[in-house]
C-alpha positions as CSV (number, residue, x, y, z in Angstrom):
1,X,0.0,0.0,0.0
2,X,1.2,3.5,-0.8
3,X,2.0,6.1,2.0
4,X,2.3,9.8,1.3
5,X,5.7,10.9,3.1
6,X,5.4,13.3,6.0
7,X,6.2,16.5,5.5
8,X,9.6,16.4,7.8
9,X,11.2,14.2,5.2
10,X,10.1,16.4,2.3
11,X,11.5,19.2,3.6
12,X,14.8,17.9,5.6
13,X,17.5,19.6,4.1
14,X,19.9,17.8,1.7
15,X,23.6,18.1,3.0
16,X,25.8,21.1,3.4
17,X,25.4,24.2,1.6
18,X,27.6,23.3,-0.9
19,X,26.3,20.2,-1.9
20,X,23.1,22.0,-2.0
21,X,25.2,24.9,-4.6
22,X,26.2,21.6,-6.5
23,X,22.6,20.4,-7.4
24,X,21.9,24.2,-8.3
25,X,24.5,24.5,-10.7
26,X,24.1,22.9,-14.3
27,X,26.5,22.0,-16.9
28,X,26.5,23.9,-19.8
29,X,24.0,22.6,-22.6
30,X,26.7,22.8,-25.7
31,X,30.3,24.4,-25.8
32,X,30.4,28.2,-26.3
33,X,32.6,27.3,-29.7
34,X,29.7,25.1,-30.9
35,X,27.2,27.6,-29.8
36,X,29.1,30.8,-31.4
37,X,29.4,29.1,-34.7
38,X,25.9,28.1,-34.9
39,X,24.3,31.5,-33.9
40,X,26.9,32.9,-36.5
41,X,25.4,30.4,-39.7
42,X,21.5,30.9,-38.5
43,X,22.3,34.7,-38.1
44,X,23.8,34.7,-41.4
45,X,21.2,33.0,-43.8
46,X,18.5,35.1,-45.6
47,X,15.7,32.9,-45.1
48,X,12.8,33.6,-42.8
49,X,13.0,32.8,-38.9
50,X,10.8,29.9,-39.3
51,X,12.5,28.3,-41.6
52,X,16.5,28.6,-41.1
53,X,17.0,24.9,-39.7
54,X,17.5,21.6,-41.3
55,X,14.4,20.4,-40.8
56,X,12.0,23.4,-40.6
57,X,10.9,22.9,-44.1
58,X,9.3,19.9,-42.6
59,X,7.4,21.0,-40.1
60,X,6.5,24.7,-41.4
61,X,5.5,23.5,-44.7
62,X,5.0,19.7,-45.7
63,X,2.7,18.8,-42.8
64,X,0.3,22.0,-42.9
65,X,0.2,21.1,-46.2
66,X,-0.7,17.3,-46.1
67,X,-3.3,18.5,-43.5
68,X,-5.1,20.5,-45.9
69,X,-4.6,18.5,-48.5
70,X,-6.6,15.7,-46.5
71,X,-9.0,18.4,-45.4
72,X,-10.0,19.3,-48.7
73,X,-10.1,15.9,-50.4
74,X,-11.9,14.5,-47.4
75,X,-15.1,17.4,-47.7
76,X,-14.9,17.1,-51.1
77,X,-16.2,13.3,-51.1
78,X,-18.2,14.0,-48.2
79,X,-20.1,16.6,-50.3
80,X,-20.4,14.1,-53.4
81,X,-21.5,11.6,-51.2
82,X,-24.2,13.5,-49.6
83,X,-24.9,15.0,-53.2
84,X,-25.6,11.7,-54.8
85,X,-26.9,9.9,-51.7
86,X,-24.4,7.4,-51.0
87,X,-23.4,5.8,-47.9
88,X,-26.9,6.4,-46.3
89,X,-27.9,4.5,-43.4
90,X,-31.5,3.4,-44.0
């Protein structure tokens, strides 16, 4: 059976202050190198915002796309359908 913990051991601190400085602190995500170069080739191309990354043509484009694509061709047969009476439940 579960127990919810009591509130003492939620808050009982950790350790010393500087193992609690430790846990605080994070590593950096990417090198400053890595990071530089990158804002330096995304600053650099004349493309919109939205679509300077590898795969942003994917997502800003294709797939809104394909969606109303499917949207359209889908209404279109419902319309015939209902036009010409087919798929009627009697």
């Amino acid at each position: 059976m579960f127990r919810m913990p009591s509130l003492e051991s939620l808050w009982a601190p950790v350790g010393s202050t500087a193992e609690l400085f430790r846990m605080a602190v994070e590593e950096p995500f990417g090198s400053r190198e890595r990071i530089r170069k990158l804002q330096q080739y995304f600053q650099s191309i004349d493309k919109p915002v939205y679509l300077k990354g590898r795969y942003d043509i994917i997502t800003s484009v294709a797939i809104p796309l394909a969606l109303a694509t499917t949207t359209i061709a889908l209404t279109a047969r419902g319309i015939y359908n209902m036009a010409h009476g087919i798929g009627k439940k009697e």
